[in-house]
N, C-alpha and C positions, 0 to 999 in steps of 0.2 A: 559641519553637521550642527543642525538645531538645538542647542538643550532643550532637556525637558522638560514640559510645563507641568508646572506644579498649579494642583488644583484643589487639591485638599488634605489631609491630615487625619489619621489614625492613629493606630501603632505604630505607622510609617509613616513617611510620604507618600501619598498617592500621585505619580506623573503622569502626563499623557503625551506618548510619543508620538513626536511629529511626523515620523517616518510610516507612523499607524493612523495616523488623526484622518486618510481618506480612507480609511477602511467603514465607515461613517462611527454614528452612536446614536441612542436614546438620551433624552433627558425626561423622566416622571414623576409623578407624584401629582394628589390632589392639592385644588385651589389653595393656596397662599401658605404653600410647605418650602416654600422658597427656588422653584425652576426658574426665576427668572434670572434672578442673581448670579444663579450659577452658568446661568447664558451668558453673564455678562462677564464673571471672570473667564471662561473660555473666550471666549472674542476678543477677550482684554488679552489673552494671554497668546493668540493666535498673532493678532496685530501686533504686537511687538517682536515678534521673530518672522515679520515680513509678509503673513499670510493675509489676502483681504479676506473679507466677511460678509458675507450679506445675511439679512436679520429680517422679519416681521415685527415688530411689532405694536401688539394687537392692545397692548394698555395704555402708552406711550409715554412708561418708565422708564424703559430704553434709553430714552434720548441723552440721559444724562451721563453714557458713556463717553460723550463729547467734551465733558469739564472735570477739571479733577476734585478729586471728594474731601469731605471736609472731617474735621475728625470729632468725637463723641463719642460718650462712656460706655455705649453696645459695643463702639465699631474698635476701640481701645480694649475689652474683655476680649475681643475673639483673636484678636492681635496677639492679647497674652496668652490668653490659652494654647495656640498653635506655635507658639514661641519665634513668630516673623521678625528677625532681626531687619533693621534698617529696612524697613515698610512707608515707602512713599509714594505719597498721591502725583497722580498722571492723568492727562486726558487722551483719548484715541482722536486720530483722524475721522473724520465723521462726517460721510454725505447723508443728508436726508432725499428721501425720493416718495414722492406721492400719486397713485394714480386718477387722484382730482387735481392734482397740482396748487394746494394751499398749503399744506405741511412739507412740503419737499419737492424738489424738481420733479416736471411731469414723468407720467413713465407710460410709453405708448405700444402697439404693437398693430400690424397693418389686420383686417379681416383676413387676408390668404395667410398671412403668416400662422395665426390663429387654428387654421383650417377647419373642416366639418366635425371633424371626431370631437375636439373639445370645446366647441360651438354647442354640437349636443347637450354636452356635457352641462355648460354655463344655461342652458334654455333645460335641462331634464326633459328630453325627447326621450320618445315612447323608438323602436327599431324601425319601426314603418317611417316616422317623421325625421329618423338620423340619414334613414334611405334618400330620401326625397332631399335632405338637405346636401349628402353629400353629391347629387345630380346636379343640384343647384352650381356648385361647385364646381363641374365637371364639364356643364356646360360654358360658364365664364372663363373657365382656362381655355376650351376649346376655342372661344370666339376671342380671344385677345384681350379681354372684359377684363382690368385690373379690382379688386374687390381691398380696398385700403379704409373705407370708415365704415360707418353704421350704415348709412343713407345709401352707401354702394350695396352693400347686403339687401337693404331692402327693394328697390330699386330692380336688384336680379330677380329677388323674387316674384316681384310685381309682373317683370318682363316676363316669367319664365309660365305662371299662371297662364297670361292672357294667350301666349304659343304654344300649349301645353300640347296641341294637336300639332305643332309643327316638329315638337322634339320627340313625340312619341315612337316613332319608328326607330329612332337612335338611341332613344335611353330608354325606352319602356314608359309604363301611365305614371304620370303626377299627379300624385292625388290633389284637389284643388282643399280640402279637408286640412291636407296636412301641413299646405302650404299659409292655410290662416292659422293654424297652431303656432308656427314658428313666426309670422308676423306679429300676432298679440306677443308673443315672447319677447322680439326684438323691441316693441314699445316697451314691454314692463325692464327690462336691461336698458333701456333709454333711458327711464325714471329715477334708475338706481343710478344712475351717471354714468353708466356700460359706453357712451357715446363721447366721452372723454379719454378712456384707456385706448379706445380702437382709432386710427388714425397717425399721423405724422406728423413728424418725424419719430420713426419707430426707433424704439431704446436700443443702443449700439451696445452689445454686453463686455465688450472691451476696457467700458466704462467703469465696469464697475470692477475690472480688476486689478488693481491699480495701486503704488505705497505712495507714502509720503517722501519729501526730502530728507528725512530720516533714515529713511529703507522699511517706515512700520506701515500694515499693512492698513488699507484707508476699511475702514464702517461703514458699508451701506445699511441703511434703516430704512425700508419701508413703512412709516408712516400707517397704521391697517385698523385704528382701532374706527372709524368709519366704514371700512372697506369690506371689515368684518359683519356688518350690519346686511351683508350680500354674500353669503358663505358661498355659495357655486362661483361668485366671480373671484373672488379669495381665492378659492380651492382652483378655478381653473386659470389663474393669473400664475400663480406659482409654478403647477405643473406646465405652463408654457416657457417661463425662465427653464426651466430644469430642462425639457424636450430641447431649446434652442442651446443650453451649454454643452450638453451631450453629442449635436451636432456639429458645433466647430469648432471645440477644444481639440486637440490634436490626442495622439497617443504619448503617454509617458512614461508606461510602466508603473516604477513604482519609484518614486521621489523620492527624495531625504525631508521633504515638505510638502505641505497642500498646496492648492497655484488658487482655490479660492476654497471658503468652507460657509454652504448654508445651512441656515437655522430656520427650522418649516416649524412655527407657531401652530398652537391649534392643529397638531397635526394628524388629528381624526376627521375634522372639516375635509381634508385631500381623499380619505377613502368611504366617506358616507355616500350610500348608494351609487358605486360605482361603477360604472358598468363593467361585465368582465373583458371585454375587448380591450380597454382603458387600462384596467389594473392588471392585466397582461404587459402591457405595452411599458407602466410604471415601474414593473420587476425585472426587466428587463433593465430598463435606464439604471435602475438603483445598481443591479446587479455588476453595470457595463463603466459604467462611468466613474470609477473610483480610478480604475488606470489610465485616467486624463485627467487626474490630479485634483477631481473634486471630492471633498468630505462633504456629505449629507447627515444633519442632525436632528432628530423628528424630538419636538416638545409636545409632551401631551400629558393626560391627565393617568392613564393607563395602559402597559402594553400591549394590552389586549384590546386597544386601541388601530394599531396594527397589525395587519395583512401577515399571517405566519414567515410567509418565503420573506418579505420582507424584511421581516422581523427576526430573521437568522443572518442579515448581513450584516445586524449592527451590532458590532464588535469592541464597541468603549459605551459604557451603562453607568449612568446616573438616577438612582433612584433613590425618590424623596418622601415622607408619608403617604400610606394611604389610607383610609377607614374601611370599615369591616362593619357598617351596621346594615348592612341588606345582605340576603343569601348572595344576591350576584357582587357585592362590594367581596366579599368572602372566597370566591373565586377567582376573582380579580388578584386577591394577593395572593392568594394559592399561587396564581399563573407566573406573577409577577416574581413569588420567590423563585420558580423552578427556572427560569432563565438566565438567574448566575451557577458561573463555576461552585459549587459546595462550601460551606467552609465548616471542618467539622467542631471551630468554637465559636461557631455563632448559629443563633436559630433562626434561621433569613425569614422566616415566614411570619413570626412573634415579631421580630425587629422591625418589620416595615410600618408596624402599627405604631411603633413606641418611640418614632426617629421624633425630635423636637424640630422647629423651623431651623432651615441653615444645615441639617444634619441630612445626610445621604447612604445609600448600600451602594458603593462603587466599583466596577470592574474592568478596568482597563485592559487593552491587548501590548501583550509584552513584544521583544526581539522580535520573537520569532512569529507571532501573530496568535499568539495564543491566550486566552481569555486570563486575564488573573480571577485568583482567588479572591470572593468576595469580599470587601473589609466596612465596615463601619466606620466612618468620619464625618470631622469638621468640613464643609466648605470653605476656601479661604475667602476673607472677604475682598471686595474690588479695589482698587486703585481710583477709580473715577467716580462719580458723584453717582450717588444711589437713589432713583426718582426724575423722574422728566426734568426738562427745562424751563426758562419761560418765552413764550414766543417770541421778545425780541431779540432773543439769543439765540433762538434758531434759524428766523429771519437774516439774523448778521454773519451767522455760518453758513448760510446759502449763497450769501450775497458774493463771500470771499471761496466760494466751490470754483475747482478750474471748469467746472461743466456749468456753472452758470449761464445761461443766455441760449444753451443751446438746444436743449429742449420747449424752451418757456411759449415759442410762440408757435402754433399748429400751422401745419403747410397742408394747402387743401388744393390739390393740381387735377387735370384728368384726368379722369378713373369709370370708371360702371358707370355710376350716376349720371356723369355730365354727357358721356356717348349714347347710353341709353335714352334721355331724354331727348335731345336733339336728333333724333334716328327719326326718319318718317314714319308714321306711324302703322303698322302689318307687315314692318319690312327687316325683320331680325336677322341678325347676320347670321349665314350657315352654317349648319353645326358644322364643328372642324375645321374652321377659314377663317383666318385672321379678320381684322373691322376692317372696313373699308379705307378709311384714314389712317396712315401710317403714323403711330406716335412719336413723338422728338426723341424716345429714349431708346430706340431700336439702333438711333448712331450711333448709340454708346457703346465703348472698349469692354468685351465682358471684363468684370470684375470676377468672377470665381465664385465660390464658396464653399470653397477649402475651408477647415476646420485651422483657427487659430490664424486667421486674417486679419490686421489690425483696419477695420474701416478708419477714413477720415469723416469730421465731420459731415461736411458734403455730402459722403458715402452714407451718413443714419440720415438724410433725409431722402435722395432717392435710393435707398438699395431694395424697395420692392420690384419698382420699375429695372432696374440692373438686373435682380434678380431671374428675369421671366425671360426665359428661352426659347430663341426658334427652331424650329424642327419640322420634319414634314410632318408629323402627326400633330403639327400645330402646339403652341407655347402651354406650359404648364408651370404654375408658380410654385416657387421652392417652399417647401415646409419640412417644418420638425418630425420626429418621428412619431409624437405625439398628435401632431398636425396632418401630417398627407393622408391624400384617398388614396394611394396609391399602396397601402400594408407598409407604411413604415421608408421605404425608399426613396432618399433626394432624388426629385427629375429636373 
């Protein structure tokens, strides 16, 4: 059994139990009251009793949980204060991963994997144009059409306009209106580098859960403080990791440990204008996927930040100042106190104003699952270097990653695009009837996709093509639940 990670200092020790850490948490508070740090002793504290981690982030302070920290008269006072016997510096195992692929390995995901629903999502379609999009969609599974980059997306839709008379009996009217909506869309998501994330070899998430030769759990970093300059692709990059580990982590009950623990930065970007079909489908994940062993931990500035239902499953609370100079700031912390357990010698509401940086209202989940009472404390400080690195240090910890080389270069094979193009031209394959040309990957032994599969390399570069199924009602590409036109079920 895990000890318990100590994360901060009161009157007590504050622990977090690992046997609760996938029950998920909050971490809050305003701008620069210290949430990042305490990101980092959590992760710090997770990885060493085995757990991997995966992270945003969005400053790229982060990074310098990779080296271990140096010592100094702030980081020497909090030492004493908390009274840390034998407190020594360590680094974490630490992949970096970037979806431009200049701060960290690439990180990819196919267009079908993607699917319609959070396509919309990343483009903010109006319901008429998620309609049309998800047809789009409906027709390329139906004809055999693999949809893997940008250019296959467009490409379908191109084809799907100029036939629009030919698919109307089957799917109903395309609007031609709503199909240049989402065209200009797919340009301005080109501009943003949208045409880098979507493509192959798509990120194998097996990857990313993973220890070291230690047994501590490896750092994934996301890389986002660019990425972030595109909040819908941020926001709907995440919720597709989250839809795909929910789909093939297996069941586990309830563990003596997490099997992986994310940290969702910025994590009002995930529910700003969101559609309800979406944030349906998100409470669900949040609610389902703790008994396949992942903790979800949302950073944000306020909890009223968060979705209520949501915001009742997360069961270990960190919270870190907040201000009170606007009537809605003032509500905010109203909101904010009223979500810990009571504590009848402290006045949680007074307190959130008057916390100093480094200082939090913490509420962990005990044994039994039940909320501690809330206390007042120190965060301890990290173990590893506090502040980025500098890029030839990140450079030479990419170099020495076991996952180097194998995402770096894109694979660009047969898909929508290159069949479409080369098609005679008025002669679209019928709805429902595989293409004419039998693809190389139809030989192939299915693979499955059972939840908790370990792919092989080879497997993250073709498992979209693996993926696609024949049936008499003609092949249908597997997605998330996040992902399918189908309400949520693998086909």
């Amino acid at each position: 059994m895990p000890s318990p990670l100590l994360i901060a200092k009161g009157p007590d020790p504050l622990y977090l139990l690992p046997a609760m850490a996938n029950r998920h948490g909050l971490i809050a508070g305003a701008t620069g009251t210290g949430k990042t740090v305490t990101l980092q002793v959590m992760a710090e504290a997770f990885s060493q009793i085995g757990v991997p981690v995966f992270a945003a982030d969005v400053k790229g302070d982060l990074s310098g949980i990779s080296r271990p920290g140096t010592d100094n008269p702030k980081l020497q006072d909090r030492i004493q204060k908390l009274d840390l016997n034998n407190f020594q510096f360590f680094p974490c195992p630490t992949t970096f991963w970037d979806v431009f692929g200049a701060e960290g390995h690439p990180v990819r995901a196919t267009v079908s994997e993607m699917g319609p629903l959070l396509f919309s999502r990343i483009l903010n379609l109006n319901d008429t144009q998620a309609g049309v999009l998800t047809l789009v969609f409906k027709i390329a599974d139906d004809g055999g059409l693999l949809l893997l980059d940008l250019k296959d997306l467009q490409a379908m839709l191109a084809h799907v306009a100029e036939n629009a008379k030919t698919y109307q009996t089957q799917y109903g009217n395309i609007s031609a209106a709503s199909i240049g909506t989402i065209q200009r869309g797919l340009v301005a998501l080109q501009q943003q580098g949208g045409d880098k994330f979507l493509g192959e070899p798509s990120l194998n998430l097996d990857d990313l859960i993973q220890t070291d030769s230690n047994g501590h759990g490896i750092v994934n970093i996301l890389a986002a403080d660019k990425l972030l300059s595109s909040p819908q692709l941020y926001a709907t990059f995440l919720l597709w990791m989250l839809s795909e580990l929910f789909e093939r982590m297996p069941e586990v009950g309830d563990p003596e440990k997490p099997k992986l623990v994310f940290f969702f930065d910025e994590a009002h970007l995930l529910f700003t204008d969101l559609p309800p079909v979406l944030q349906s489908k998100i409470e669900q994940v949040v609610r389902l996927i703790r008994s396949k062993g992942i903790g979800i931990y949302f950073v944000t500035q306020s909890p009223t930040d968060i979705p209520e239902i949501i915001l009742g499953q997360l069961g270990n609370r960190v919270q870190h100042a907040l201000r009170a100079f606007t009537p809605k700031d003032q509500k905010d912390v109203r909101a904010a106190a009223q979500t810990f357990r009571s504590n009848p010698k402290l006045d949680v509401e007074a307190t959130i104003t008057q916390l100093a940086v480094g200082e939090a209202l913490i509420s962990f989940l005990d044994e039994q699952g039940t909320p501690g009472v809330v206390e007042r404390a120190l965060i301890c400080p990290p173990h590893s270097q506090i502040g980025p690195i500098t890029p030839d240090q990140r450079q030479q910890l990419m170099r020495s990653d076991v996952v180097n080389g194998v995402y770096e270069q894109a694979v660009d094979r047969e898909s929508a695009y290159e069949k479409l193009k080369g098609a005679p031209a008025g002669s679209p394959a019928a709805p429902g009837q595989p293409a004419a040309s039998k693809p190389w990957y139809d030989s192939l032994p299915s693979l499955g996709s059972g939840p908790g599969r370990r792919d092989s390399v080879l497997d993250a570069m073709v498992k979209s093509a693996a993926r696609s199924i024949g049936s008499s009602v003609g092949r249908q590409i597997v997605r998330g639940v996040l992902g399918s036109i189908m309400g949520g079920s693998k086909r």
